[in-house]
C-alpha positions in Angstrom: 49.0 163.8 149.9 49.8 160.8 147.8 52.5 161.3 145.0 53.9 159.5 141.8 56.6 160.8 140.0 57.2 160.2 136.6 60.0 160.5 134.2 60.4 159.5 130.5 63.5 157.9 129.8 64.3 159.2 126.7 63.6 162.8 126.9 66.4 165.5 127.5 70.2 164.9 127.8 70.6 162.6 130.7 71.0 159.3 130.9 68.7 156.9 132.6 70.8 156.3 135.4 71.7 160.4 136.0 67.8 160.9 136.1 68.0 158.1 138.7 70.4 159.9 140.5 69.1 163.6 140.3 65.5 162.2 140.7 66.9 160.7 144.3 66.4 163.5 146.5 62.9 165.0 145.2 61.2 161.8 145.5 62.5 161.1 149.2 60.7 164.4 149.8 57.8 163.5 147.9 57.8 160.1 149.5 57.0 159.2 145.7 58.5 156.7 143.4 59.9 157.2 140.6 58.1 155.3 137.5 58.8 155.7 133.6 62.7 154.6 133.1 61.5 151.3 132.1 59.0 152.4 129.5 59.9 151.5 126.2 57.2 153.4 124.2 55.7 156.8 123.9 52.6 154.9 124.4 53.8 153.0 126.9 54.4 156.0 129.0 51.6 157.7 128.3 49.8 154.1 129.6 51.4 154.2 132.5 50.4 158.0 133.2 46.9 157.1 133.5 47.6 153.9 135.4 49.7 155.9 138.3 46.4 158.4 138.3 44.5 155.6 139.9 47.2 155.5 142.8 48.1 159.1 143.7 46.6 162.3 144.2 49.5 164.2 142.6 51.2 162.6 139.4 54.8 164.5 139.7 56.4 165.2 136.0 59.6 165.3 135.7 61.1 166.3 132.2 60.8 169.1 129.7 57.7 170.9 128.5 57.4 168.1 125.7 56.7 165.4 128.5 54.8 167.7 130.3 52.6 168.1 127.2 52.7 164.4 126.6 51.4 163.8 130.1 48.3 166.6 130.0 47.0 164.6 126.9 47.6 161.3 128.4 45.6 161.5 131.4 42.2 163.4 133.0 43.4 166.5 134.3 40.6 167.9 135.8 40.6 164.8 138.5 43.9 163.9 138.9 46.7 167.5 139.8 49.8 166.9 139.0 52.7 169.1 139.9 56.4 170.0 138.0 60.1 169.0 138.3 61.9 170.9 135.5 64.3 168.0 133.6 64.6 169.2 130.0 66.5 171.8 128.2 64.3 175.0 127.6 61.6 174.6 130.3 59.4 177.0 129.5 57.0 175.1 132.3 59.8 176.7 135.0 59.6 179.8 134.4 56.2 179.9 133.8 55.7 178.6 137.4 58.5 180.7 139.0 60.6 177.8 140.0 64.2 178.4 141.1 67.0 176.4 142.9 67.6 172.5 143.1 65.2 169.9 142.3 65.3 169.1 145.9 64.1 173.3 146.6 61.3 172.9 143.8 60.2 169.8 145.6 59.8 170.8 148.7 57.7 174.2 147.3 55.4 171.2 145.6 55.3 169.7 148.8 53.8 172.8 150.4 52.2 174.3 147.6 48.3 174.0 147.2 46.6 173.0 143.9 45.5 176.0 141.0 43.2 175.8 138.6 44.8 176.6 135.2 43.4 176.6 131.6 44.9 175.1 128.5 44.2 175.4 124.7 42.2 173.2 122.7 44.6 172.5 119.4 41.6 171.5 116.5 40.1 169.2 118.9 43.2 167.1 118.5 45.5 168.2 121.6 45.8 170.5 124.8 48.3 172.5 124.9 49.9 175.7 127.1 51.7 177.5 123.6 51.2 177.1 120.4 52.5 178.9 117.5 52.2 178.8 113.4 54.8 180.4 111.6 58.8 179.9 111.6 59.0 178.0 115.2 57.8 174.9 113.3 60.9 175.2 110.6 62.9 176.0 113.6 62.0 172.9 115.6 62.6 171.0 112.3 66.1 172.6 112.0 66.9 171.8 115.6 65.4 168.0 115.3 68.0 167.4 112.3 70.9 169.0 115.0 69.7 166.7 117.8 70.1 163.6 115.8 73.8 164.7 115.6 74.2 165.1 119.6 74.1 169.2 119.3 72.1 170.4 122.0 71.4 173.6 123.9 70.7 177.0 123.4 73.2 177.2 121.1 71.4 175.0 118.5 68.3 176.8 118.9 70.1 179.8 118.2 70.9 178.3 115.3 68.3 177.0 113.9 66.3 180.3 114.5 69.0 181.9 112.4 69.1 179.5 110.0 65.2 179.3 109.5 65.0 182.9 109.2 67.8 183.5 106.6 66.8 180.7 104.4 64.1 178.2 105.2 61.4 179.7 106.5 58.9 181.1 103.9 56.4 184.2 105.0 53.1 183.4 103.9 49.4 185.6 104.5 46.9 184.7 106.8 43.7 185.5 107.7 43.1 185.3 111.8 39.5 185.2 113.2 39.9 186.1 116.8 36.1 185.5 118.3 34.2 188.2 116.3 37.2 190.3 115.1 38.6 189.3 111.9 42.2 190.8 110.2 44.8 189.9 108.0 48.2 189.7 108.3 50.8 190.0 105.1 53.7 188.1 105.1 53.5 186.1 108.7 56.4 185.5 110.6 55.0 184.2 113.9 51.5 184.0 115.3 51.3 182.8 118.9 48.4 181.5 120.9 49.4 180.9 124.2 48.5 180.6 128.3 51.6 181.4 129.9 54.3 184.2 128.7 57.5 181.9 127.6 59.3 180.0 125.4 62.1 177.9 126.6 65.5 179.3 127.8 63.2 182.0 129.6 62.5 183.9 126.5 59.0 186.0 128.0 57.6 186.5 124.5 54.1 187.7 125.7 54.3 189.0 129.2 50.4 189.7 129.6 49.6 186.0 129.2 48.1 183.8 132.5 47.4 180.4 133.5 44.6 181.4 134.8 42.9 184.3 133.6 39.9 182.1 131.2 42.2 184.4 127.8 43.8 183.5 125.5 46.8 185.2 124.6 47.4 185.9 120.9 50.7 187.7 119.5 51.0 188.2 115.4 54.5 189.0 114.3 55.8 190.4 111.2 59.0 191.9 111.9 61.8 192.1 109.8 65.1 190.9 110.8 65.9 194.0 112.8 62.6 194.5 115.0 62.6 190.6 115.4 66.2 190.6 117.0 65.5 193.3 119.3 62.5 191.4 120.4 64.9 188.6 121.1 66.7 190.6 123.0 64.2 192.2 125.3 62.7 188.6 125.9 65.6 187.9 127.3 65.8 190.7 130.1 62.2 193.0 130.0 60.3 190.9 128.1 59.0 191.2 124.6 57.6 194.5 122.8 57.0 193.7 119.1 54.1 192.0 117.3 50.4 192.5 117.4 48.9 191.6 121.1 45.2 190.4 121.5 43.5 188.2 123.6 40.0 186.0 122.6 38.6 183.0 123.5 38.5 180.9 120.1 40.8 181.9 117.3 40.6 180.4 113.7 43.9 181.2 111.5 43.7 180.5 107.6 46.6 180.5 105.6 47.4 180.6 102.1 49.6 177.5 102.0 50.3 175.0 104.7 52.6 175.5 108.3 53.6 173.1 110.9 52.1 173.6 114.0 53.9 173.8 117.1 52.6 172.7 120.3 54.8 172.9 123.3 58.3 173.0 122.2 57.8 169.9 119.7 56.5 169.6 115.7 52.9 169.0 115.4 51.1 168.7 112.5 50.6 170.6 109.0 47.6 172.1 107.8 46.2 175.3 106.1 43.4 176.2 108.6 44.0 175.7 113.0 41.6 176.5 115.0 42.1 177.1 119.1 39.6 177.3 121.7 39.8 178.3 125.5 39.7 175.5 127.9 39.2 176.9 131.3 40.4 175.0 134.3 41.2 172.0 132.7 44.4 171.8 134.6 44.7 171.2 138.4 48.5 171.9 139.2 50.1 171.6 142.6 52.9 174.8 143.2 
């Protein structure tokens, strides 16, 4: 098969020339050039996504789950597969797929991998996405924006940020969360996720049950307090997590009483009182 492997230049920690340089060996496998150090633009990248699409039959994204997102809403999904090189910080995209060792190991499973069908979320007919979530992660990914700009990175400043947004910036509001049919409230909401795929980054498995490809989506309401949500942490981290409300649907529409950020794969979306979140099945061809 014909492959293109693209990379944005200004995602992640390294520098253009270290992507150069890690990139090397993966697209000597893949026989693939590397394209996107030279873009200058978000939309510029996201251009030349769709142009490579006309020369390949696997577009090969290397970064973190943000350029990963970036590229399923840049380009037709359904025609063109495209396949994974894990580049960021939390890659939540790796685990997903089960990828270990060197990029040069992960490129030669692409290599003899064979394309799956995967679904994705419809995000208020606005984006796709593979996790979303309303609730404190968008205060988080604020807090940790603010560290990035001062050259904190790393688990570290997550950590942070979840702490901080918990103690003191994060305000619990109700919501009312239409799951197909099936409609419930939930008082003081710390966290409701919709998502196809069981983690976060850093390999946090917040909802086990969830699967590419299993035409569900997977829905997890938390209310915890401080206690119950850091023992979730903690079993995310090693058996996976066992707090919050678990339910799976094929359209959700959340109401709240005031207005959250949304977050769609790892980054800050936009702000609204009402989301809504439909099932898009195999709307993602992905070589692995």
């Amino acid at each position: 098969m014909l492959y293109a492997l693209i990379t944005n230049p200004v995602s992640g920690e390294l520098t253009v020339d270290q992507k150069r340089a890690v990139l090397a060996e993966p697209a000597k496998i893949l026989n693939a050039k590397i394209h996107g150090l030279d873009t200058r633009s978000a939309i510029e990248f996201r251009q030349l996504a769709q142009k490579l699409t006309t020369h390949c039959d696997v577009l090969v994204v290397a970064g973190g789950d943000g350029t990963f997102s970036d590229i399923i809403n840049s380009i037709d999904t359904v025609q063109t597969a495209i396949a994974y090189l894990p580049l960021g910080t939390g890659n939540a995209m790796q685990y997903a797929l089960n990828y270990k060792g060197t990029l040069a190991d992960i490129a030669n499973r692409i290599k003899r991998g064979r394309i799956h069908e995967f679904d994705l979320i419809n995000c208020d007919n606005i984006k796709r996405a593979f996790m979303v979530s309303v609730g404190i992660e968008g205060t988080i990914i604020q807090l940790r924006n603010a560290y990035l700009t001062k050259g904190h990175t790393g688990f570290k400043t997550y950590f942070r940020s979840a702490l901080n947004a918990y103690r003191k910036e994060y305000k619990r509001v109700n919501a009312t969360v239409t799951i197909d049919d099936h409609v419930f409230e939930v008082a003081r909401l710390l966290s409701i996720m919709v998502v196809k795929q069981p983690y976060y980054g850093f390999g946090m498995n917040v909802v086990p049950k969830a699967r590419f490809n299993d035409r569900k989506l997977h829905i997890l309401s938390i209310t915890s307090g401080l206690l119950k949500s850091s023992i979730g942490g903690v079993t995310a981290f090693t058996i996976g997590n066992r707090i919050g409300e678990y339910r799976t649907g094929r359209r959700v529409i959340l109401h709240l009483e005031q207005p959250l950020v949304l977050q769609i794969d790892g980054n800050e979306a936009w702000e609204s009182e009402t989301f809504r979140f439909t099932l898009l099945p195999k709307a993602l061809k992905i070589k692995w």
